[in-house]
Steps between C-alpha positions, in 0.01 A plus 500: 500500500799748564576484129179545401458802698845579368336538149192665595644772641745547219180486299334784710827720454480476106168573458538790736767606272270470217738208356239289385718348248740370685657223389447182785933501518488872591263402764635214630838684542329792700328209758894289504307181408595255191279475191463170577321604812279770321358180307446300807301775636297671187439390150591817320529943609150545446414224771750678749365829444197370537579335866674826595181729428296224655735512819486897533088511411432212792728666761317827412147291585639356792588861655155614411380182669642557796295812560140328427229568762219291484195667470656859423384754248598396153569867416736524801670139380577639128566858605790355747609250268529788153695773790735211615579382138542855437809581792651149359588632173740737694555301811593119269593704148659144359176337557340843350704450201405140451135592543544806220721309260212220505257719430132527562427118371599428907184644635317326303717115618303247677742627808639761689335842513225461216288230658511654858412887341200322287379323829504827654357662236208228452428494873465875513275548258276192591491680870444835327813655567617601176271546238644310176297185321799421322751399788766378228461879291576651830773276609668554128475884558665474864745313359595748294524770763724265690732415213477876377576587910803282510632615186457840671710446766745319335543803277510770771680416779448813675132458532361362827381152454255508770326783404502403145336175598248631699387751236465258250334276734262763568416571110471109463243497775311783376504333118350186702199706650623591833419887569829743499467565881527133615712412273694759645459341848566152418842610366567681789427179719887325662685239295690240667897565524648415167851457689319198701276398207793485261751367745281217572439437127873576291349362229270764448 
């Protein structure tokens, strides 16, 4: 397992980089294992890269996870999830780069992010929370804020990342049918430390 987790974060580095052409020596060389091993492990670069998104998107739901509270406010849930999402794209910017070199197809993976948002979503508007009837529309549109956010903040370093998050969470809550002024308040409400939350999580 050590050399597989050799390669996937070798994997995760690249396609930070934006080196999605790598050829499988080149990686291989960056994780110090043999091609021999790569083989024993993977069946070709698009199966790694693959494993290495997969890795990133289900230590991202796990984080998420961690903060679940039964019977809570689906609008509260998704707001917390989209403003802590938001600091990680300053706070993890390898991971952010992974995320942003995939692209937007990731929200829309059977794991990760996309199915816990579209739960959220679906939830919230079943309980009348947000006001959408087409809960994968809505989740397609605050994907793109999220990407578009993270792109942000990977751009301009100088802007604050919490604040950034929080605004956009605020417009994304407002496009969902939550009025301005609780919107407001929701994004106002205490996050858990991301220190702690990260420390507990290096994956994420």
């Amino acid at each position: 397992m050590q050399t597989r987790a050799a390669l996937v974060r070798a994997a995760q580095g690249f396609i930070a980089a934006g080196k999605l052409n790598a050829p499988v020596l080149e990686i291989t060389q960056a994780a110090d294992v043999g091609m021999g091993s790569f083989y024993n492990h993977f069946d070709s670069k698009e199966q790694l890269f693959e494993a290495a998104v997969n890795d990133i998107l289900d230590a991202l739901g796990a984080l998420l996870d961690k903060l679940a509270v039964d019977g809570e406010d689906p609008a509260l849930t998704f707001a917390r999830s989209f403003r802590i999402v938001g600091r990680l794209f300053r706070q993890r910017p390898e991971t952010s780069r992974v995320l942003l070199n995939a692209g937007l197809t990731l929200m829309f993976a059977d794991r990760g992010l996309g199915p816990r948002a579209l739960r959220d979503i679906t939830v919230a508007a079943e309980a009348g929370r947000f006001t959408v009837t087409d809960p994968e529309l809505a989740l397609s549109v605050a994907a793109g804020a999220l990407m578009g956010l993270g792109q942000l903040l990977q751009n301009q370093r100088e802007r604050d990342d919490a604040q950034a998050a929080d605004s956009a969470t605020r417009g994304v809550l407002v496009m969902l049918g939550v009025s301005p002024g609780e919107a407001e308040d929701i994004c106002r409400l205490p996050l858990p430390d991301l220190d702690e939350l990260m420390g507990s999580d290096s994956a994420a």
